[in-house]
ROKOL-706424 format. One record per residue (C-alpha): residue number from 1; x, y, z; residue in one letter. Coordinates in steps of 0.001 Angstrom, whole numbers, plus 500000, padded with zeros to 6 digits. Layout:
BEGIN
NUM  X  Y  Z  A
...
This chain:
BEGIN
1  745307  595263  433553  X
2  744475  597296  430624  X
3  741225  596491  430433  X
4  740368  597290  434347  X
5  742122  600474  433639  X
6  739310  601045  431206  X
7  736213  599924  433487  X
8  737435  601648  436825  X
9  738224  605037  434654  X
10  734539  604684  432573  X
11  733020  604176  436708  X
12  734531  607619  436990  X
13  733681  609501  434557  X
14  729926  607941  433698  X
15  729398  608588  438092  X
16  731686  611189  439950  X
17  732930  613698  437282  X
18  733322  616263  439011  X
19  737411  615236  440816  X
20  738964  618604  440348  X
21  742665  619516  441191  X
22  742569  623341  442047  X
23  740945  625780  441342  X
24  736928  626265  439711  X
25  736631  624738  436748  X
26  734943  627039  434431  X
27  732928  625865  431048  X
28  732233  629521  429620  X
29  734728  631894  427439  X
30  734704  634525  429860  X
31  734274  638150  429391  X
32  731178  639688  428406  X
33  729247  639608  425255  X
34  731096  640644  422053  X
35  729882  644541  421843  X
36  733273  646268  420564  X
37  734305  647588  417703  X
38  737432  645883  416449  X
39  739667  645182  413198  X
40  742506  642662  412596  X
41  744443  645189  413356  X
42  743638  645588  417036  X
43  743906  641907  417273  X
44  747371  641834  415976  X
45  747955  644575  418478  X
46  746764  642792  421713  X
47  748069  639332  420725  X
48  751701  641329  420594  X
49  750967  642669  423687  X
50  750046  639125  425284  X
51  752931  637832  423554  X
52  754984  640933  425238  X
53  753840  639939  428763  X
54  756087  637024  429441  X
55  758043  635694  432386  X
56  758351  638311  435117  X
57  761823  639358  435346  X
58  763698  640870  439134  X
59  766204  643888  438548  X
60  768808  641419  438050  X
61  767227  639570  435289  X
62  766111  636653  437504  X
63  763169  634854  436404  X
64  760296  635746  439203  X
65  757890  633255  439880  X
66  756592  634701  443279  X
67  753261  635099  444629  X
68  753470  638648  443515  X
69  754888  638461  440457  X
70  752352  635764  439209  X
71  749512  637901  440845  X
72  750659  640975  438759  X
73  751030  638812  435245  X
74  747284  636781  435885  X
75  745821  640542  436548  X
76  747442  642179  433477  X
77  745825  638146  431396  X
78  742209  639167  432980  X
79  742159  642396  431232  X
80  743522  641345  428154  X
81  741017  638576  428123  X
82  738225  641080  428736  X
83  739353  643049  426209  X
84  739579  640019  423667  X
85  736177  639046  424413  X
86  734498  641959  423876  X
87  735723  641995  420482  X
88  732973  641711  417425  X
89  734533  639656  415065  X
90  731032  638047  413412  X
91  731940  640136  409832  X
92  735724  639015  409820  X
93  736537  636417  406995  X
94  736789  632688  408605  X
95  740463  632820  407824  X
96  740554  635947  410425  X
97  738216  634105  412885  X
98  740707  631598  412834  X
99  743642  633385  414295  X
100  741093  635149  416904  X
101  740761  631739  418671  X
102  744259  630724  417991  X
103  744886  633937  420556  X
104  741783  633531  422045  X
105  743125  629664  423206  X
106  746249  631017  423821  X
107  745146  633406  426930  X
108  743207  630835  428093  X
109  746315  628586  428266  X
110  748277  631056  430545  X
111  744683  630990  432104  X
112  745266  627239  432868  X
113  748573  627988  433757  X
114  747515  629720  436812  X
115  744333  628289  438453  X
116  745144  624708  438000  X
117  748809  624056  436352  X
118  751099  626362  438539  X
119  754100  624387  437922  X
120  755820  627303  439160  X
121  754206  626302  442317  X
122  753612  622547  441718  X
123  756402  621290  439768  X
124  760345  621231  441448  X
125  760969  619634  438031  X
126  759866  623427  436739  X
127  763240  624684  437872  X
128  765523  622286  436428  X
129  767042  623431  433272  X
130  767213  619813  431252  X
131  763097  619831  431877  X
132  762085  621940  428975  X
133  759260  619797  428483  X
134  757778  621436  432288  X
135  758941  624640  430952  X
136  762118  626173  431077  X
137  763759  628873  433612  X
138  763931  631962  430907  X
139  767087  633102  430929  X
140  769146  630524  432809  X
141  769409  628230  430098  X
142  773096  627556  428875  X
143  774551  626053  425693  X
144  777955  624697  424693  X
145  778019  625863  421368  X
146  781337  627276  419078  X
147  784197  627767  421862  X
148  785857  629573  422323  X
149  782901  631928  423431  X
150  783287  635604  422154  X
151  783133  638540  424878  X
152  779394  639624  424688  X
153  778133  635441  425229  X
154  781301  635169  427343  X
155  779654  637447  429830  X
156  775729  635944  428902  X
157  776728  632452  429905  X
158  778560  633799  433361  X
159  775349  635062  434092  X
160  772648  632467  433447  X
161  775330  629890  435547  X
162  775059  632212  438272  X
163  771479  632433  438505  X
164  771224  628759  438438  X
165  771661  628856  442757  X
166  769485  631825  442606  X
167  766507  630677  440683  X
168  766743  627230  443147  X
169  766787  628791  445971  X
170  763612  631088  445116  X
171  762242  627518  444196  X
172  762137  626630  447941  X
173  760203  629507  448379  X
174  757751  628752  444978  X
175  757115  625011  445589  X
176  753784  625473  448196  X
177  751317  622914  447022  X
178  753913  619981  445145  X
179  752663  616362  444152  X
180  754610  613408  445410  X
181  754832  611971  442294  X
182  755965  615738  440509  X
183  758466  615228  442619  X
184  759275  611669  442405  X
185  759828  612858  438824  X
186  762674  616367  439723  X
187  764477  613038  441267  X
188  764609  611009  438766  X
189  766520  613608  435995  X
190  768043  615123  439140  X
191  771566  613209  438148  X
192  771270  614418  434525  X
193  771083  617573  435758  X
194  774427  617769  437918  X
195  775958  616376  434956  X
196  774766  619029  432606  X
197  776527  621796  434747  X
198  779144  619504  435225  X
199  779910  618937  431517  X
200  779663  622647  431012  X
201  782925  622973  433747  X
202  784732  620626  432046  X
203  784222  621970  428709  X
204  785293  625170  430061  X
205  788587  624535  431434  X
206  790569  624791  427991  X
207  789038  628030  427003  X
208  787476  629665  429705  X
209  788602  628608  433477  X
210  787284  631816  434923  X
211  783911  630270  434390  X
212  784840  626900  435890  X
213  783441  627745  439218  X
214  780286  629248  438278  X
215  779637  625638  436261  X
216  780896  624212  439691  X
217  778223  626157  442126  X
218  775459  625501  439809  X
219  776141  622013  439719  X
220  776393  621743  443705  X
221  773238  623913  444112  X
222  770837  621450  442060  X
223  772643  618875  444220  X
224  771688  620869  447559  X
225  768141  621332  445784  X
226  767906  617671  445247  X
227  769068  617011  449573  X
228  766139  619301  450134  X
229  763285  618016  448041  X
230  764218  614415  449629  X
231  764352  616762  453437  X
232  760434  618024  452950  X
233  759450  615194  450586  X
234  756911  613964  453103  X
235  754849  616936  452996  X
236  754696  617177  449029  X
237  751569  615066  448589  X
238  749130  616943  446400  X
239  747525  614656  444072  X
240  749194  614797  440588  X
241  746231  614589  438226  X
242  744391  617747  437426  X
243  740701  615805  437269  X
244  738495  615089  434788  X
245  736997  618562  435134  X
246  739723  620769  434625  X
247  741070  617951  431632  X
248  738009  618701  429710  X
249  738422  622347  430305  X
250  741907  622124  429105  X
251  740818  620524  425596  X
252  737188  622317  425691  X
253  739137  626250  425899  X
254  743374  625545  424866  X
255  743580  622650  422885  X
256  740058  623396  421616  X
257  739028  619642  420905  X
258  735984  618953  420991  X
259  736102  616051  423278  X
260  735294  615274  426606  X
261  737558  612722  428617  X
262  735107  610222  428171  X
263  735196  610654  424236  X
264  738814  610246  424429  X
265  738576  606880  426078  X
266  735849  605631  423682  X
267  738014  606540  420472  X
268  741470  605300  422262  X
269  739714  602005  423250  X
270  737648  601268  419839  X
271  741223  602347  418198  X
272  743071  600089  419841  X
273  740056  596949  419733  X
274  740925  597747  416087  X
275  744879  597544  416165  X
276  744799  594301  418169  X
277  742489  592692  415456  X
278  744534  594276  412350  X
279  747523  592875  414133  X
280  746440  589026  414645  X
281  745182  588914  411136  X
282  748139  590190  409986  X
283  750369  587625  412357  X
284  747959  584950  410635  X
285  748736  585782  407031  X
286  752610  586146  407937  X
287  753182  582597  409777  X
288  755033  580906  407689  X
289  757696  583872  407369  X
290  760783  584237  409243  X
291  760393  586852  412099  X
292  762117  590367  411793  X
293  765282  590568  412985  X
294  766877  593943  414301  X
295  769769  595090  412821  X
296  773115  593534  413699  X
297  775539  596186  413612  X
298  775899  600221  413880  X
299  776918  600410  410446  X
300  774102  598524  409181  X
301  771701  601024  411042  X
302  773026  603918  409699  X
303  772802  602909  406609  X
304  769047  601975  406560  X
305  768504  605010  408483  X
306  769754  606882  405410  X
307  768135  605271  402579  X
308  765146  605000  404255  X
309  765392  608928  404312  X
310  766010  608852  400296  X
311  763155  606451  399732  X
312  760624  608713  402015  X
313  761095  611302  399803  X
314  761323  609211  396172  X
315  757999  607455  397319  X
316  755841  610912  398643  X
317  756429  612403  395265  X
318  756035  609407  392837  X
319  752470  609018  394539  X
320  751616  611923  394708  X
321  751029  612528  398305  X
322  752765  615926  399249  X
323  754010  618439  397262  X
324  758040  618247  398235  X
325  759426  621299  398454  X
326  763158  622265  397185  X
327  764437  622980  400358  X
328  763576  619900  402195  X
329  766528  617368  401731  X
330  767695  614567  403588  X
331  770696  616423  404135  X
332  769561  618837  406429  X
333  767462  616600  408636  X
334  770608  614776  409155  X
335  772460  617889  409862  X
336  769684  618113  413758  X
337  772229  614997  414510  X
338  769225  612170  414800  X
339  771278  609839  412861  X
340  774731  611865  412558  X
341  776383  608972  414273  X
342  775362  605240  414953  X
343  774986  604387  418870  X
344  776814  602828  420918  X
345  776988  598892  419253  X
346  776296  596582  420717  X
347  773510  598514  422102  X
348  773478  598284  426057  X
349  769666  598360  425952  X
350  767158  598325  423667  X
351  763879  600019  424502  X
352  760344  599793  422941  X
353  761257  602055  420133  X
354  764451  600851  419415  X
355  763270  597471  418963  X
356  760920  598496  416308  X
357  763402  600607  414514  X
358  765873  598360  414599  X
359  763345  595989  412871  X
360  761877  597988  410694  X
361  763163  601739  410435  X
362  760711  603120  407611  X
363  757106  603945  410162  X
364  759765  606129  412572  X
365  761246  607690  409758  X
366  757962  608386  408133  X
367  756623  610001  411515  X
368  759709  611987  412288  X
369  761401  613255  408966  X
370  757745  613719  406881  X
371  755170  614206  409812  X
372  757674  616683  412075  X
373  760417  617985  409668  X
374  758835  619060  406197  X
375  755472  620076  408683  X
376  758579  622254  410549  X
377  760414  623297  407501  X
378  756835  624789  406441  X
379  755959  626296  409859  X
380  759173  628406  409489  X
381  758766  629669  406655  X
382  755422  630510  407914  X
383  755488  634579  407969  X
384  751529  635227  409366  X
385  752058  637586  412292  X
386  749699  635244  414738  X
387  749633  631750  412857  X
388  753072  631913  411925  X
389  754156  632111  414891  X
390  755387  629089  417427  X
391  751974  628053  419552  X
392  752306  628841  423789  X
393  751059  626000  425994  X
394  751578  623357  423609  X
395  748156  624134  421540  X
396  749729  622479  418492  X
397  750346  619144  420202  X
398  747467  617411  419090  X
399  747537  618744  415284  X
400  751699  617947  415149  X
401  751567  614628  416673  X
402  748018  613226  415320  X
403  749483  613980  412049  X
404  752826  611978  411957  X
405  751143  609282  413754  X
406  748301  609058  411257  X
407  751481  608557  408404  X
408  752609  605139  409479  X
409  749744  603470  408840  X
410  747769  605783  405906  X
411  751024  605448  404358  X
412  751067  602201  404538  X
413  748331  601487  402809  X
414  749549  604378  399779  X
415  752249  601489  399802  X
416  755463  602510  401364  X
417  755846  598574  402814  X
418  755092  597015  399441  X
419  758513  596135  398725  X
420  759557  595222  402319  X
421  758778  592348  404327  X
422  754880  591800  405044  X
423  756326  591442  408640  X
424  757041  595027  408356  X
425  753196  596064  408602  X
426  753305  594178  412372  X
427  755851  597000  413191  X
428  752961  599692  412234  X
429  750599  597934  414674  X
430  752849  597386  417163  X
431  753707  601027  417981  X
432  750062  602313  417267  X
433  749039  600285  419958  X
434  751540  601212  422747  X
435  750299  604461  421568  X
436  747404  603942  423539  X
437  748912  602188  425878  X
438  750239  605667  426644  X
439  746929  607555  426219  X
440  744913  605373  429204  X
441  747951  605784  431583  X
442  747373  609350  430689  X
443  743837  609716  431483  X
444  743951  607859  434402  X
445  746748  609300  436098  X
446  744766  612840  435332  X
447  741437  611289  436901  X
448  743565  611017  439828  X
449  743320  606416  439588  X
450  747300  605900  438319  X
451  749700  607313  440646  X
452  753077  607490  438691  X
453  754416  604041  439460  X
454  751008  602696  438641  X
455  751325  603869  435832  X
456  754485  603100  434568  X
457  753658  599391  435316  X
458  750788  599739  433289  X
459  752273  600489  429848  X
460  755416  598019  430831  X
461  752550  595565  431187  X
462  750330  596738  427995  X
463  753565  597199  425862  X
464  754071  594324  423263  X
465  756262  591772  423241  X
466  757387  592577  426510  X
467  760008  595641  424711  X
468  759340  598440  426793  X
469  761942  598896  429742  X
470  760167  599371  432821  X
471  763290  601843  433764  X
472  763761  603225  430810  X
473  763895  606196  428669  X
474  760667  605668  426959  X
475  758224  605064  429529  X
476  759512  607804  431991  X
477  759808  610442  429563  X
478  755837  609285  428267  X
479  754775  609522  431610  X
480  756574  612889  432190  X
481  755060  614381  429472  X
482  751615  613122  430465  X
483  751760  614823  433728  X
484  753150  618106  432736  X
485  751219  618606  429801  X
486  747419  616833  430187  X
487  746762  614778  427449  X
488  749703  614770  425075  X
489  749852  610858  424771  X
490  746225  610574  424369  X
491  745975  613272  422305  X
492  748507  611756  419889  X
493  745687  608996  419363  X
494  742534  611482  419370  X
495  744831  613589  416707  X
496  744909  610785  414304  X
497  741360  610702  414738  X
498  740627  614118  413961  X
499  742840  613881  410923  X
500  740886  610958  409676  X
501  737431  612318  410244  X
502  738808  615323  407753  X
503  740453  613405  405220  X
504  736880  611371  405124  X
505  734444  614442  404984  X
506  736906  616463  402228  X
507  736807  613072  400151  X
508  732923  613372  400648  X
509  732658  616701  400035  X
510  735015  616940  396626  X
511  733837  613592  395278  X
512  735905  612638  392257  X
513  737443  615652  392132  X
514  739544  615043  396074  X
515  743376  614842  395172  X
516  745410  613807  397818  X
517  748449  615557  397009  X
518  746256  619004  396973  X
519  744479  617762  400578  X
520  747809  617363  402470  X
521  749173  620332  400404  X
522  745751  622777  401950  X
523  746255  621226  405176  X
524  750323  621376  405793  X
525  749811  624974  404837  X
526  747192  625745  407426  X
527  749999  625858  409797  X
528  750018  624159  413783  X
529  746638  625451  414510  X
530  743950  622793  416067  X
531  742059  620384  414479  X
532  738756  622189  414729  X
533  740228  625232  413419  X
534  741566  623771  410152  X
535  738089  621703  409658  X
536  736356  625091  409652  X
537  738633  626938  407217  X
538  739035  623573  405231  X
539  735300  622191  405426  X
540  733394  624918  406169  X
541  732003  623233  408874  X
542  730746  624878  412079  X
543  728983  622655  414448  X
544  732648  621774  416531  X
545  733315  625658  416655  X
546  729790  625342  417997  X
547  730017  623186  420600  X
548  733725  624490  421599  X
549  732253  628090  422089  X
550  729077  626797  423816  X
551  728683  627256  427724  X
552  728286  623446  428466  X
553  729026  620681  426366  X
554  730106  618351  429287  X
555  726571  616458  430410  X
């Protein structure tokens, strides 16, 4: 199946490219020619005022995703955008440049946002407050943190429970043009949302009863949303996928890769040609040794959890990889709570990930605790007014997640696996390549060919070994993701990429004198920016800043 989902989505895009979601796709910058006057300074100033503009807000502090209200906010983005692109920035230093497109991308993303996106419109998954990932109801989001709860949040969480049946019932009123399968997906994490409020109540009741029946009403309003979405499902049957079109536009203008669709499936497929082969040569040398076994008890995976930690950050700095900085410890990545306690033993169900981990903890570990937490830990200490700052419509996606991806295998072969079974390097391949089992279920589910369900068969199919739960966690949440934000699983894959293809042109460029510690060091402190941006700064390379500011690029 994996391979017909590559023919049937190459028919597409070499033949009928043009399957669009909503809206006109445009392949220009917009505005008119750069003719203004401008410093860094103004820049600073506008991007604070974009940054100002927000979610529209009622008198009552309700989040207001009507017609009018989102009319009002895209108005006040056009002339922003206008005023951003007439902007003469050809004399600022590159470094300058940079954080011009970083804004630049940015209004184009709330751009996105409202001629094709509209998940205030599209998405009844939108207005659930355990979806962050489709974007959260500002305002309305409540934590159990520290109770008792003082006055001042006493009166704050009162509030955001009570606007819970508000901001649901203005929903009804949102949700115009909805996909089937957008809302196949509310459904699914509509219990886990009853049982959010539902734990809040209970929590409640020893400190704060008065609040008990606010937690109550919230919980039975998501319940009464859930009875309606099922009442007008039949009419919600917008296609899901935003087309090939508007998916190139979205990388082209936000994500600013320089990639068409079509690239994405070449480097995804060659990739994973590649992975399968590394893998059976790898089986091959290993047949004589004993399989990997996963771990037996809770104990014993908390414990390799934690030395794995130690040894992540003993190995980094005796090759000479990454500088490590002082305040990155072990210590605090435990303190999130990843690995504060061991699950539930025996597990009741292992999914794809757990079965590697459980095998083989060290390429997760790598990928979470060196490619997200130091490259966090950095980021916050990050205090440039525009770079510094956290990235709006996910524009850092590709940069964040190509670059812990690429560290399970590059590491690898620095020699983090040396002194562990040769079985372990299997584990390496095995993820990498549901990795792009992920990125074609993305593609074609956005080229409109994979409905949901199609697509969640698909991966259970592609997975290896047979781990990945067809139900499960994993594959849902992958698929969610894929939907609500175009191109995060495939971008994982074309992120790796990118961060190959500069790793190779800086070791071309400084000859014997490349250092690997000093590359990762430059590039961790470029900050969450896109690929293409850090080439430039890094390389001083133009021709993808070329192509990404050029009118076509899409023939």
């Amino acid at each position: 199946m994996k391979e017909n989902a590559w023919v049937v989505l190459i028919a597409v895009l070499v033949g009928t490219i043009g399957v669009a979601c909503n809206g006109s796709v445009e392949t220009s910058t917009g505005g008119s020619e750069p003719v203004g006057v401008a410093n860094y300074g103004d820049l600073l100033e506008l991007f604070l005022e974009f940054r100002s503009v927000g979610t529209p807000t009622t008198d009552t502090g309700l989040p207001d995703y009507t017609v009018p209200a989102m009319s009002r906010q895209r108005e006040q983005l056009n002339g922003m955008r206008q005023r951003l692109a007439a902007m003469n920035i050809t004399d600022w230093p590159v470094d300058q440049q940079v954080d011009y497109h970083l804004v630049r991308a940015e209004m184009n993303g709330l751009d996105f946002y409202h001629r094709v996106l509209r998940p205030w419109s599209r998405d009844p998954g939108f207005y659930l407050q355990t979806q962050a990932g489709a974007g959260p109801v500002r305002g309305a989001t409540v934590r159990i943190r520290n109770l008792p709860l003082d006055a001042e949040r006493i009166v704050r969480v009162r509030r955001d429970l009570e606007m819970v049946p508000e901001i649901l019932q203005q929903a009804r009123g949102n949700l115009v043009d909805v996909p089937g399968d957008l809302v196949v997906l509310a459904l699914h994490y509509l219990p886990g949302e009853v049982g959010y409020f539902d734990t809040i109540g209970v929590a409640m009741q020893e400190h704060h009863p008065e609040l008990v029946p606010s937690a109550e009403a919230a919980s039975a309003a998501v319940i009464d949303y859930g009875a309606w979405l099922e009442a007008n499902r039949s009419r919600m049957t917008a296609p899901a996928g935003i087309g090939v079109d508007n998916y190139n536009w979205w990388f082209k203008n936000v994500q600013l890769v320089p990639y068409t669709m079509e690239d994405f499936m070449d480097i995804v497929t060659r990739d994973d040609d590649r992975l399968q082969t590394f893998l059976a040569l790898e089986r091959n040398r290993n047949r004589a040794l004993p399989e990997l076994e996963p771990v037996a008890t809770g104990e014993e995976w908390q414990r390799r959890k934690r030395e794995g930690l130690e040894f992540a950050m003993q190995f980094l700095e005796e090759n000479d990889v990454v500088t490590i900085p002082d305040y990155l410890s072990a210590l605090g990545y435990l303190d999130r709570g990843p690995l504060s306690a061991a699950p539930q033993w025996p597990r009741p169900e292992t999914d794809f990930f757990d079965q590697t981990g459980d095998r083989e903890p060290l390429p997760e570990l790598f990928h979470e605790f060196i490619g997200h937490y130091l490259d966090g830990q950095i980021v916050g200490r990050d205090d440039r007014p525009i770079r510094g700052t956290d990235r709006l419509y996910a524009i850092d996606m590709v940069r964040s997640e190509g670059w812990a991806f690429s560290l399970e295998e590059l590491m690898m072969h620095v020699g983090y696996l040396d002194e562990r079974s040769p079985r372990s390097r299997e584990v390496v391949y095995w993820q990498s390549i549901f990795r792009t089992c992920r990125a074609i279920a993305d593609m074609n589910m956005h080229a409109n060919i994979f409905t949901l369900q199609e697509a969640i068969d698909f991966c259970y199919e592609c997975a290896p070994n047979g781990w990945l739960l067809p139900d499960g966690y994993h594959v849902w949440y992958e698929m969610e993701t894929n939907l609500r934000f175009p191109g995060w699983h495939s971008g994982m894959v074309v992120g790796k990429f990118q961060f190959m293809k500069l790793f190779a042109e800086l070791v071309r460029q400084r000859g014997e004198e490349f250092e690997l510690r000093g590359f990762i060091d430059d590039y961790l402190k470029s900050g969450r920016i896109p690929f293409s941006l850090i080439r430039w700064e890094m390389t001083g390379q133009t021709d993808e800043m070329e192509w990404l500011l050029s009118d076509g690029g899409f023939e």
